[in-house]
N, CA, C and O atoms as a Tripos MOL2 file, in Angstrom:
@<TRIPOS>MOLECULE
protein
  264   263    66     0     0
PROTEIN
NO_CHARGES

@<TRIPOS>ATOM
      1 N          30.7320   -7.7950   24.4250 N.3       1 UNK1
      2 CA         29.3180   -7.4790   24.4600 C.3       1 UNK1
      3 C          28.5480   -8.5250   23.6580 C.2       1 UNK1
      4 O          28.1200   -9.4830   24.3010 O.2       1 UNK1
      5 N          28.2400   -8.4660   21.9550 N.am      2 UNK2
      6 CA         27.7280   -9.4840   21.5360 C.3       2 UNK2
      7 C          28.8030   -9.8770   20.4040 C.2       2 UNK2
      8 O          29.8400   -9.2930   20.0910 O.2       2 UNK2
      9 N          28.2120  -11.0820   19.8790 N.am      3 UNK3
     10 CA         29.1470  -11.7100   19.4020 C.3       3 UNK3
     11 C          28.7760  -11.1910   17.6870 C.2       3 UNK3
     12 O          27.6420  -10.8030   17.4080 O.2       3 UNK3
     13 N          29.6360  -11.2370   16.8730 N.am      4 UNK4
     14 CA         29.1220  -11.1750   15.3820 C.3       4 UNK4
     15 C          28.4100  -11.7650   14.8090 C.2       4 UNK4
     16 O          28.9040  -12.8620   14.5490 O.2       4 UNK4
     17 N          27.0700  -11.6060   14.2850 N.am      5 UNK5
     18 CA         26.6070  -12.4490   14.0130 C.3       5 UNK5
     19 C          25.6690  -12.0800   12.5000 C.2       5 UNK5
     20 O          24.6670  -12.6420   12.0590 O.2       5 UNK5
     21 N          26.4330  -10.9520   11.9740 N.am      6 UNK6
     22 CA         25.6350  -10.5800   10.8200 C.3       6 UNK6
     23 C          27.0620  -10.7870    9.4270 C.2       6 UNK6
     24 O          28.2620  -10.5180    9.3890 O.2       6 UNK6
     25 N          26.2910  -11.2600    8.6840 N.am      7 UNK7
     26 CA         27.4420  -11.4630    8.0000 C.3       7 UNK7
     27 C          27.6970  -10.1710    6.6310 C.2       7 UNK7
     28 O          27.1790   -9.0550    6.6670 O.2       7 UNK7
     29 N          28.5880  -10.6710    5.5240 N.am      8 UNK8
     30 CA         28.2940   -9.3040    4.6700 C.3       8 UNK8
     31 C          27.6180   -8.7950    4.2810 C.2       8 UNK8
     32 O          27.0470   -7.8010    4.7300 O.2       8 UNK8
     33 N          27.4440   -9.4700    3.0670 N.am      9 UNK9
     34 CA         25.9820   -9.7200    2.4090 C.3       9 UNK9
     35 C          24.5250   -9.0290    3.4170 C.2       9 UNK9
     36 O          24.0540   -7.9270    3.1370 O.2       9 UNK9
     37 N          24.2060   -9.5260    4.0840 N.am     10 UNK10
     38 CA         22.9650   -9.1590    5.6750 C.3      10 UNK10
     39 C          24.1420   -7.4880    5.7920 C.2      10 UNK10
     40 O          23.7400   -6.5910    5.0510 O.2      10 UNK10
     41 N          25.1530   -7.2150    6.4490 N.am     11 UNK11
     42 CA         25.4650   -5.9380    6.7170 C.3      11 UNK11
     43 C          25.5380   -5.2150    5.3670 C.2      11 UNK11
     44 O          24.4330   -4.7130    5.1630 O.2      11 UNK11
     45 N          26.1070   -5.0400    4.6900 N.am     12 UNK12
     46 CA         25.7060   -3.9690    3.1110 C.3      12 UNK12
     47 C          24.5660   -4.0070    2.8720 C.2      12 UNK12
     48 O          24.2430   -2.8220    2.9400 O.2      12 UNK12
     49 N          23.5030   -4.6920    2.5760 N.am     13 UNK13
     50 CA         21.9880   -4.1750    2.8590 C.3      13 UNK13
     51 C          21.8450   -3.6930    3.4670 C.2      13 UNK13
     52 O          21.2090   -2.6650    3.2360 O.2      13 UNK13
     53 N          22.4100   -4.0460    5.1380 N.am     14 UNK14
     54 CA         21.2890   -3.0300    6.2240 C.3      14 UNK14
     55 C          21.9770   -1.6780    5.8340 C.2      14 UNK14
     56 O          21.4080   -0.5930    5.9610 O.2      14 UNK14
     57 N          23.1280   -1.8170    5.3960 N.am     15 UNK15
     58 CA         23.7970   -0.2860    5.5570 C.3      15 UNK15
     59 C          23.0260    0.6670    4.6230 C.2      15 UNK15
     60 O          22.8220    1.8780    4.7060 O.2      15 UNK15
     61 N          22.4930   -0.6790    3.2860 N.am     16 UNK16
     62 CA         21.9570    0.4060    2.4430 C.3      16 UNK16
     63 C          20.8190    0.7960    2.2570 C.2      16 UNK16
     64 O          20.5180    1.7560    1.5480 O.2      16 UNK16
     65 N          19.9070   -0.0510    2.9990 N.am     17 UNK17
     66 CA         18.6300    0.3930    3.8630 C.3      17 UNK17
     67 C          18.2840    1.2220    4.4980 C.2      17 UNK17
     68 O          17.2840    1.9070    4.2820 O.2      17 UNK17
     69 N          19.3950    1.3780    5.8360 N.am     18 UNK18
     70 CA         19.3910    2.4860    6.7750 C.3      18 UNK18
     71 C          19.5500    3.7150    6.2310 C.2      18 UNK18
     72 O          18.7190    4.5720    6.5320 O.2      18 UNK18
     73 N          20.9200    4.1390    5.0920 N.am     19 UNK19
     74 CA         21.1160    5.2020    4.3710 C.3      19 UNK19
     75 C          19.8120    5.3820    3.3830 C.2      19 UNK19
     76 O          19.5060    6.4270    2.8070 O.2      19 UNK19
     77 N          19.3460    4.5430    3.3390 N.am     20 UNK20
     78 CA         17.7180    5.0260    2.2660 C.3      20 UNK20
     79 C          16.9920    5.3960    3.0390 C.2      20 UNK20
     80 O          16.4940    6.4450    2.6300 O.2      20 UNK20
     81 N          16.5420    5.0620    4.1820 N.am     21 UNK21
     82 CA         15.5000    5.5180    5.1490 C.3      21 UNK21
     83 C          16.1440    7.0260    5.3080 C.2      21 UNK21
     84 O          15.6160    7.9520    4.6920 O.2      21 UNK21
     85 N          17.1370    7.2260    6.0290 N.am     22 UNK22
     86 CA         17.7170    8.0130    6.4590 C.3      22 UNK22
     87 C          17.7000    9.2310    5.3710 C.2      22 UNK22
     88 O          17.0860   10.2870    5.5320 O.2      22 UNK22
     89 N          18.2980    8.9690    4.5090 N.am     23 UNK23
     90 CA         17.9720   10.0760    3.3810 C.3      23 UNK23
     91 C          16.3300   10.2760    3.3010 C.2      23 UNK23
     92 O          15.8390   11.4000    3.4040 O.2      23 UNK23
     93 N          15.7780    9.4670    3.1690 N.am     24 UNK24
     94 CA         14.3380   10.1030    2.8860 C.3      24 UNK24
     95 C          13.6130   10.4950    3.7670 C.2      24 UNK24
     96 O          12.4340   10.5900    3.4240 O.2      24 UNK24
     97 N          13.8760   10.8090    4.9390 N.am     25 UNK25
     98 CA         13.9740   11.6680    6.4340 C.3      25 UNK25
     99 C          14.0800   12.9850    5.7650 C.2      25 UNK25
    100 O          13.1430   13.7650    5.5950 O.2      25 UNK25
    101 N          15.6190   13.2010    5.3090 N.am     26 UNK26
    102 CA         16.0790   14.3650    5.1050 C.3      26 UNK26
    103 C          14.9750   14.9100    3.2270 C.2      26 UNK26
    104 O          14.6840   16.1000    3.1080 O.2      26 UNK26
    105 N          14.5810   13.9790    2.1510 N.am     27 UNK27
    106 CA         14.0300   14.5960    1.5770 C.3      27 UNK27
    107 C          12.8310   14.8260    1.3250 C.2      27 UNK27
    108 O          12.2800   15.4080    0.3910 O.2      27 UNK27
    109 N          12.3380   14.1590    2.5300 N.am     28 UNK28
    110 CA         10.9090   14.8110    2.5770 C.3      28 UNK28
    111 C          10.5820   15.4540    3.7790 C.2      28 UNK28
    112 O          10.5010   14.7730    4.8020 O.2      28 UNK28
    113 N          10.3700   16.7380    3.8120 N.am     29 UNK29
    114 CA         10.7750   17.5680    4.6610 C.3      29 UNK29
    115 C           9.1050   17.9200    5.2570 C.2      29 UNK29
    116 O           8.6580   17.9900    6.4020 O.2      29 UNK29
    117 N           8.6160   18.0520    4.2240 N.am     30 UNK30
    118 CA          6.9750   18.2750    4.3890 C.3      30 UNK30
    119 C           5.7070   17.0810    4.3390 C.2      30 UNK30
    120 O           4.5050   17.1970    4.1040 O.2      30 UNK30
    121 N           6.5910   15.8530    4.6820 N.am     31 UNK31
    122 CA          5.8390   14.6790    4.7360 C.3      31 UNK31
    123 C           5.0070   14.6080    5.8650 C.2      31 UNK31
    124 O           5.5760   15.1920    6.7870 O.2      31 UNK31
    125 N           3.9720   14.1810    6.1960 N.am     32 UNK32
    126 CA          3.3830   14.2910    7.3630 C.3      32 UNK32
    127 C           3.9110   12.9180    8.3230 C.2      32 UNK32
    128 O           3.5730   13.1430    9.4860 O.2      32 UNK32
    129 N           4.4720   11.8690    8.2350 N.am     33 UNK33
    130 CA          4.8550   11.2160    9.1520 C.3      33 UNK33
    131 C           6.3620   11.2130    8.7590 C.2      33 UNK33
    132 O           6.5600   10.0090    8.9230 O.2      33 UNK33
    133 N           7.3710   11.6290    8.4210 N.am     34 UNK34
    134 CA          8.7640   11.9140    8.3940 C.3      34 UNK34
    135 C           9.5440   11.3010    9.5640 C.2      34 UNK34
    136 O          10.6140   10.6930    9.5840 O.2      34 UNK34
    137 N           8.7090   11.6350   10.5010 N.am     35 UNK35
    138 CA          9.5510   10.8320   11.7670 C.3      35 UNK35
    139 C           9.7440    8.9430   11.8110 C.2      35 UNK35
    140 O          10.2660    8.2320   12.6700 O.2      35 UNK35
    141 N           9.3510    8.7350   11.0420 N.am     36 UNK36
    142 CA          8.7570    7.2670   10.3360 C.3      36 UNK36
    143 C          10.3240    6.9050    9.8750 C.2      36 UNK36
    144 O          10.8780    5.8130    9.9980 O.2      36 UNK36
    145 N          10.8790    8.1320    9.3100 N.am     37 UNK37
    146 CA         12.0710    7.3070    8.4620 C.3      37 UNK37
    147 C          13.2470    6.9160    9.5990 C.2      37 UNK37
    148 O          14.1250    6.0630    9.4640 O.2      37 UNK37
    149 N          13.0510    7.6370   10.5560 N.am     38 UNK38
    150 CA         13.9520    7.4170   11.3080 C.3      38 UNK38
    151 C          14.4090    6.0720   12.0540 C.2      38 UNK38
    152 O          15.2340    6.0980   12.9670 O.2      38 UNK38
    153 N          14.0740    5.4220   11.7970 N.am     39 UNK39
    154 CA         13.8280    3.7890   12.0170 C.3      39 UNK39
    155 C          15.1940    3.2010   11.2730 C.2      39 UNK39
    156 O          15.7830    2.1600   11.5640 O.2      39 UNK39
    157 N          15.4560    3.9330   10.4740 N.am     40 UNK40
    158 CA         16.7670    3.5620    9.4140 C.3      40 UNK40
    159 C          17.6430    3.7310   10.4810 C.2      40 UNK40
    160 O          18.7160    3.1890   10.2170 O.2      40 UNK40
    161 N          17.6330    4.1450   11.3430 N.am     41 UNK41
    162 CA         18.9300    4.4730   12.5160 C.3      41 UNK41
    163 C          18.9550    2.6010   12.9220 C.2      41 UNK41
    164 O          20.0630    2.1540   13.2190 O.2      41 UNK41
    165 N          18.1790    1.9610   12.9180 N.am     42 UNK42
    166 CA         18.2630    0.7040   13.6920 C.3      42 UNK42
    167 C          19.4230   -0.5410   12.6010 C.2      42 UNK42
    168 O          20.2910   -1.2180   13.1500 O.2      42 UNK42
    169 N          19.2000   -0.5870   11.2760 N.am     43 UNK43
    170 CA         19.4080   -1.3910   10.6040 C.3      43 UNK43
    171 C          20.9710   -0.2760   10.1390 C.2      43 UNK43
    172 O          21.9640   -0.8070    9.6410 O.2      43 UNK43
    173 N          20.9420    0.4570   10.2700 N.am     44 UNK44
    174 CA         22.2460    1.2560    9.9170 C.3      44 UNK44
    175 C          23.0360    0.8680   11.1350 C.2      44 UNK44
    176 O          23.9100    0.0330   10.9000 O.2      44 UNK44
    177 N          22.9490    1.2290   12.2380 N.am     45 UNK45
    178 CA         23.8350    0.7970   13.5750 C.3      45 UNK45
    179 C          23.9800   -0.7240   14.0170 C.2      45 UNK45
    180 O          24.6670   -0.9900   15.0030 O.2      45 UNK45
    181 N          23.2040   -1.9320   13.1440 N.am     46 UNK46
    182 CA         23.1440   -2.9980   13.2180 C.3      46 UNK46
    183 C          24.4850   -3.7760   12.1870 C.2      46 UNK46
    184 O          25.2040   -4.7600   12.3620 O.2      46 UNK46
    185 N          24.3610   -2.8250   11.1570 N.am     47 UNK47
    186 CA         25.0230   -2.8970   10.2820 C.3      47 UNK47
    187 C          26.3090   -2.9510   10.2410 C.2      47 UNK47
    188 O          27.1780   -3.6270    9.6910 O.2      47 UNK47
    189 N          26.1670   -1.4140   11.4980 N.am     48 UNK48
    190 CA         28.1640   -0.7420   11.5840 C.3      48 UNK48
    191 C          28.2750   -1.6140   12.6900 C.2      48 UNK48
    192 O          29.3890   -2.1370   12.7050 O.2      48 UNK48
    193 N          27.6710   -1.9100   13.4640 N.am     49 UNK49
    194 CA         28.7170   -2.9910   14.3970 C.3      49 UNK49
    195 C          28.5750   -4.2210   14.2670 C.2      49 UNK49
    196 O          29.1340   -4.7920   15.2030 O.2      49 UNK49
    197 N          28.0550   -4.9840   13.4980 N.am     50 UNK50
    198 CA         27.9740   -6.3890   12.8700 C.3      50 UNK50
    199 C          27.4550   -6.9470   13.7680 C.2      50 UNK50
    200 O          28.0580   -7.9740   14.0810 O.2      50 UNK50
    201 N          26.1740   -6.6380   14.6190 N.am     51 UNK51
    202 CA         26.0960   -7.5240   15.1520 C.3      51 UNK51
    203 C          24.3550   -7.1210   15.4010 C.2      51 UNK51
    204 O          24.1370   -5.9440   15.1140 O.2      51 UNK51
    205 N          23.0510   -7.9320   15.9030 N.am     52 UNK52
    206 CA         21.6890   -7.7400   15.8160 C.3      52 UNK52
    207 C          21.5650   -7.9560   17.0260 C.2      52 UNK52
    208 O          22.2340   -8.9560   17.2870 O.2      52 UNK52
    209 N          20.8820   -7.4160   18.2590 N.am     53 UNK53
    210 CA         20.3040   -8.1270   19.0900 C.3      53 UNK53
    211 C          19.3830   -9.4360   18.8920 C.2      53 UNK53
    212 O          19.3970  -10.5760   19.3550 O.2      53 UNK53
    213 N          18.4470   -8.6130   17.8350 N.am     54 UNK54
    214 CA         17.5240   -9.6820   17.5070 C.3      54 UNK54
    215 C          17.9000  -11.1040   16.9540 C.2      54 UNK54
    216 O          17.4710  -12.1980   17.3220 O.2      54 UNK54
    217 N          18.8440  -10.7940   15.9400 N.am     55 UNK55
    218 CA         19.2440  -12.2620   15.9560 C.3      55 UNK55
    219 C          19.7270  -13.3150   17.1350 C.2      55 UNK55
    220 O          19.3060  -14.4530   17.3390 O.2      55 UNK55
    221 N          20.6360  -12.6550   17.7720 N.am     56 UNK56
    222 CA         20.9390  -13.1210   19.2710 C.3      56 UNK56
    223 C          19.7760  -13.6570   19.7340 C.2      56 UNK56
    224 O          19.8540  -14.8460   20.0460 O.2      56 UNK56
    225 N          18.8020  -13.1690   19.8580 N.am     57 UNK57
    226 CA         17.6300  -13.6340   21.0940 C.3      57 UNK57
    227 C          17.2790  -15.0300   20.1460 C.2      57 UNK57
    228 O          17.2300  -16.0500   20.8330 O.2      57 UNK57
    229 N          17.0040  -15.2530   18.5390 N.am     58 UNK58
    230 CA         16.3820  -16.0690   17.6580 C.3      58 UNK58
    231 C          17.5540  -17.5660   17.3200 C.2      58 UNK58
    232 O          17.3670  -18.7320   16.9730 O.2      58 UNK58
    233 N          18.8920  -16.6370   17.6860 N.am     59 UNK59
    234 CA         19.5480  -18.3730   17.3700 C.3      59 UNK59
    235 C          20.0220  -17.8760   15.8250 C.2      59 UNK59
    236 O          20.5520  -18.7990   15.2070 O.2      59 UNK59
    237 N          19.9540  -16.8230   15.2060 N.am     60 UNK60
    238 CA         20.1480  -16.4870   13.8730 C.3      60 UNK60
    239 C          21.9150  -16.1420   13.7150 C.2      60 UNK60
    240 O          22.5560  -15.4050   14.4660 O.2      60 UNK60
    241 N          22.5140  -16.9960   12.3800 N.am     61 UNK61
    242 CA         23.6950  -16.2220   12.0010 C.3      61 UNK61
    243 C          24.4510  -16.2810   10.9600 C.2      61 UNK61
    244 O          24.9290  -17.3920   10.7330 O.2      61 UNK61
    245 N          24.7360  -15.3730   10.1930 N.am     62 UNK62
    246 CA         25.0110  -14.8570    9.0360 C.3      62 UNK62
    247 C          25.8320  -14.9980    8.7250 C.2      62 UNK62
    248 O          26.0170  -15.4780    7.6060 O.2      62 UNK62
    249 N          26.9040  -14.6270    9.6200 N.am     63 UNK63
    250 CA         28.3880  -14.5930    9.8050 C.3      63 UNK63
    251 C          29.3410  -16.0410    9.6450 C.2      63 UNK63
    252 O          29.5990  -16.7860   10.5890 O.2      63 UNK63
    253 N          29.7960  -16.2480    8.2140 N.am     64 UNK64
    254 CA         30.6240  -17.6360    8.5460 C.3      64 UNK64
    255 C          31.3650  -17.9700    9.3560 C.2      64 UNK64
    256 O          31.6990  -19.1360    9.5630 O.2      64 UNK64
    257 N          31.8700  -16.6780   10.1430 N.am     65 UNK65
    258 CA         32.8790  -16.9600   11.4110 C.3      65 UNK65
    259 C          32.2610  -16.7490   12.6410 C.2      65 UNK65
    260 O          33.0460  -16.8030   13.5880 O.2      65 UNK65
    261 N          31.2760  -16.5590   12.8800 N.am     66 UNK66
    262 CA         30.9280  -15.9430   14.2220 C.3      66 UNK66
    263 C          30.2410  -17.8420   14.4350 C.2      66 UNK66
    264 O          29.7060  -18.1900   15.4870 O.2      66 UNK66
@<TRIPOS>BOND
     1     1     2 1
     2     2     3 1
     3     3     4 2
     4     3     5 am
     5     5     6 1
     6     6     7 1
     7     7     8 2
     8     7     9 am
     9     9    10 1
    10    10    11 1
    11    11    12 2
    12    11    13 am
    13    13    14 1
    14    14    15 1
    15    15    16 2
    16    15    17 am
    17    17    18 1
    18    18    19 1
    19    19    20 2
    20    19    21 am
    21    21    22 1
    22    22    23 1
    23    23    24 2
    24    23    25 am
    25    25    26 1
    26    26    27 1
    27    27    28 2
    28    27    29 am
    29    29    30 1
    30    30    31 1
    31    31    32 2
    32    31    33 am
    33    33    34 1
    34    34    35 1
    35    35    36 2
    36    35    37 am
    37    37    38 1
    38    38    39 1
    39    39    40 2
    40    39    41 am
    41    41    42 1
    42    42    43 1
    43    43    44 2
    44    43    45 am
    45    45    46 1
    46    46    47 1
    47    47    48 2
    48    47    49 am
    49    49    50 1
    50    50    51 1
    51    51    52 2
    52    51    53 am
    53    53    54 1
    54    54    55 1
    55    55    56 2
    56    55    57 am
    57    57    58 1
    58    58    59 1
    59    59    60 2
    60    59    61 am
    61    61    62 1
    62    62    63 1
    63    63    64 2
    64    63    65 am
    65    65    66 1
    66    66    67 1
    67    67    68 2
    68    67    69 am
    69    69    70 1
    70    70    71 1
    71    71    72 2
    72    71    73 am
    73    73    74 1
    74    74    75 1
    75    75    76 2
    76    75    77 am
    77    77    78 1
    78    78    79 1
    79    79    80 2
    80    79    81 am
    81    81    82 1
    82    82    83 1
    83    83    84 2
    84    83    85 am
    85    85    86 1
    86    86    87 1
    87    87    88 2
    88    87    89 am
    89    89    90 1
    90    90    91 1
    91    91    92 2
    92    91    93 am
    93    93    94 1
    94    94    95 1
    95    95    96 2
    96    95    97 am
    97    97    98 1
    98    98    99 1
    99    99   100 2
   100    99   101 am
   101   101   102 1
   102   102   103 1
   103   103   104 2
   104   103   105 am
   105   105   106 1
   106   106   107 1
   107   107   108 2
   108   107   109 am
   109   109   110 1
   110   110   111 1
   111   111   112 2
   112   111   113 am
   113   113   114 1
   114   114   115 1
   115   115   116 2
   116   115   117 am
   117   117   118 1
   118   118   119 1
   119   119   120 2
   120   119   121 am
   121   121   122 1
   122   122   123 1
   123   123   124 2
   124   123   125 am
   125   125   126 1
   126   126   127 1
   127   127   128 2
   128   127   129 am
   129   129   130 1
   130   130   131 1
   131   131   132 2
   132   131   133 am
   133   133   134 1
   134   134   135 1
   135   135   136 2
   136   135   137 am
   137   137   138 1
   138   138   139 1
   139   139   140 2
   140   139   141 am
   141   141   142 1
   142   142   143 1
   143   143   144 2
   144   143   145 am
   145   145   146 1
   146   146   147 1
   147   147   148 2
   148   147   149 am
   149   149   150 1
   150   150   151 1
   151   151   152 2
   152   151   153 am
   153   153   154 1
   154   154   155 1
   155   155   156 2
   156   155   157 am
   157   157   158 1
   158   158   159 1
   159   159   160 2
   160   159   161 am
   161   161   162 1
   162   162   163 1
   163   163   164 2
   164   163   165 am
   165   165   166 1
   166   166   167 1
   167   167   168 2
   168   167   169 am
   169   169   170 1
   170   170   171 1
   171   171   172 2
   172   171   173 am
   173   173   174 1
   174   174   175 1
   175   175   176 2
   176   175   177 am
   177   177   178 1
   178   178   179 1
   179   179   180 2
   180   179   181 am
   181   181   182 1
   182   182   183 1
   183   183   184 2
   184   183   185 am
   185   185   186 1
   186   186   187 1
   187   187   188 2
   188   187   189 am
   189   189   190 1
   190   190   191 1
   191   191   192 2
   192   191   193 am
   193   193   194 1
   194   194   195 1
   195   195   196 2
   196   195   197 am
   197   197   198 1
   198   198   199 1
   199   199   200 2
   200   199   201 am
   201   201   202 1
   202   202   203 1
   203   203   204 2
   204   203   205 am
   205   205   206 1
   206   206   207 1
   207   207   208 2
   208   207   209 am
   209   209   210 1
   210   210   211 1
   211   211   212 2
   212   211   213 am
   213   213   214 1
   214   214   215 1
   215   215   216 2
   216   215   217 am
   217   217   218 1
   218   218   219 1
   219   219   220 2
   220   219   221 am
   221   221   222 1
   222   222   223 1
   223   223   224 2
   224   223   225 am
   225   225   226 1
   226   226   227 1
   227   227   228 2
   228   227   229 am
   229   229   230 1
   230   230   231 1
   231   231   232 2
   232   231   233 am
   233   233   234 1
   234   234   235 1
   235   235   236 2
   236   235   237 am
   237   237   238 1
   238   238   239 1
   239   239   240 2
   240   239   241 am
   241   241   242 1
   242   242   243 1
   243   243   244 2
   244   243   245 am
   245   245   246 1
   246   246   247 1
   247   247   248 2
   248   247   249 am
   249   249   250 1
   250   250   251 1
   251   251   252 2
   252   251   253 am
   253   253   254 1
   254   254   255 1
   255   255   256 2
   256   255   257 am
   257   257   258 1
   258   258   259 1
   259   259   260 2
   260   259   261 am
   261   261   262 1
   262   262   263 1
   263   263   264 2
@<TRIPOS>SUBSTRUCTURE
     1 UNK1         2 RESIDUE 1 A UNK
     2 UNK2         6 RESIDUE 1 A UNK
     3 UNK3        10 RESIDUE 1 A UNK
     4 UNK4        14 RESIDUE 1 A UNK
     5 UNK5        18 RESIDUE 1 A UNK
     6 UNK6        22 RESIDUE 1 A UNK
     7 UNK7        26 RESIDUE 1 A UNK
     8 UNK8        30 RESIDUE 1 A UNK
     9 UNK9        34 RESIDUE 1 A UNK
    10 UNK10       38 RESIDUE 1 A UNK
    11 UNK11       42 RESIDUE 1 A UNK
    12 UNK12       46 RESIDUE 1 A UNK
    13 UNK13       50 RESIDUE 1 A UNK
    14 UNK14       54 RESIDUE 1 A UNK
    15 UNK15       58 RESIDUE 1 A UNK
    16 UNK16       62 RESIDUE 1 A UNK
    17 UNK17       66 RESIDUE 1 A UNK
    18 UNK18       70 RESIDUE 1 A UNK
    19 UNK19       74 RESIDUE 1 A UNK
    20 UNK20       78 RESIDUE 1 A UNK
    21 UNK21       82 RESIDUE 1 A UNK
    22 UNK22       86 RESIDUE 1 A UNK
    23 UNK23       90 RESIDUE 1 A UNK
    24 UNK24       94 RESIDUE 1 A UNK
    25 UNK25       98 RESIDUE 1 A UNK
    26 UNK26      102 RESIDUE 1 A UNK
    27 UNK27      106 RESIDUE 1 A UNK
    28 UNK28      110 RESIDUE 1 A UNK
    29 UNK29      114 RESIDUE 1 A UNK
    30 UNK30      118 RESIDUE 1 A UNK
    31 UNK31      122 RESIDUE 1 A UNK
    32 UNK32      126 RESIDUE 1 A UNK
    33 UNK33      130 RESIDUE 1 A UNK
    34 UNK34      134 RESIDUE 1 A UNK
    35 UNK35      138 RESIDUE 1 A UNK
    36 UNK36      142 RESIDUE 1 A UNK
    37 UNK37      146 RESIDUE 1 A UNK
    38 UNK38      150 RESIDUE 1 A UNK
    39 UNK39      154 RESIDUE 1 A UNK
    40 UNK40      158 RESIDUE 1 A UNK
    41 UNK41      162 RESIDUE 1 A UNK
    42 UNK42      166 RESIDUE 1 A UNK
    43 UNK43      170 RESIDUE 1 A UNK
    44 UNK44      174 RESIDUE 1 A UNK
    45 UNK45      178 RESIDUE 1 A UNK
    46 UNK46      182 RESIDUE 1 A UNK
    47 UNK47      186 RESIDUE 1 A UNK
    48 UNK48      190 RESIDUE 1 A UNK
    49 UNK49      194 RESIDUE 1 A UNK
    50 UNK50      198 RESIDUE 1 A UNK
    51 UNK51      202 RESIDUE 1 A UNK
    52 UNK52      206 RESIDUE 1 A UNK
    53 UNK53      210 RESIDUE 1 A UNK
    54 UNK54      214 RESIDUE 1 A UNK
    55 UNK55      218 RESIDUE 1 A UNK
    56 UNK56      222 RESIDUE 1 A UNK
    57 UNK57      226 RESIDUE 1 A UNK
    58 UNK58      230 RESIDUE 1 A UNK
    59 UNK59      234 RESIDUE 1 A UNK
    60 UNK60      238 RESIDUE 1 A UNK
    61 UNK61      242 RESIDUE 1 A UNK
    62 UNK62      246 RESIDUE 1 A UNK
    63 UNK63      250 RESIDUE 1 A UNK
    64 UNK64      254 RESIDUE 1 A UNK
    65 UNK65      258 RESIDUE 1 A UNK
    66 UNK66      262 RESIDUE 1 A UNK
């Protein structure tokens, strides 16, 4: 499918980005735009499979091996 192109460093941020968004979904329950956090789903699933679309389309890569 795509090739790797996020490297560590770039994936443990997004992971720990996504899990911050994501949690603050869950603790603000009575926020009026809450659905906002859910965006953390993008940089979390970017994360777990090492790889960005977006970088793909830009020529971008992180990854010393890819």
């Amino acid at each position: 499918m795509f090739s790797t192109n996020v490297g560590s460093i770039d994936r443990i941020l997004r992971i720990v980005v996504g899990l911050a968004l994501l949690a603050g979904f869950f603790m603000n329950a009575d926020a009026q735009y809450r659905w906002l956090y859910l965006i953390g789903i993008v940089p979390l699933a970017t994360g777990l499979m090492k790889t960005c679309p977006l970088y793909s389309i830009f020529g971008i890569n992180t990854c010393p091996r890819g």
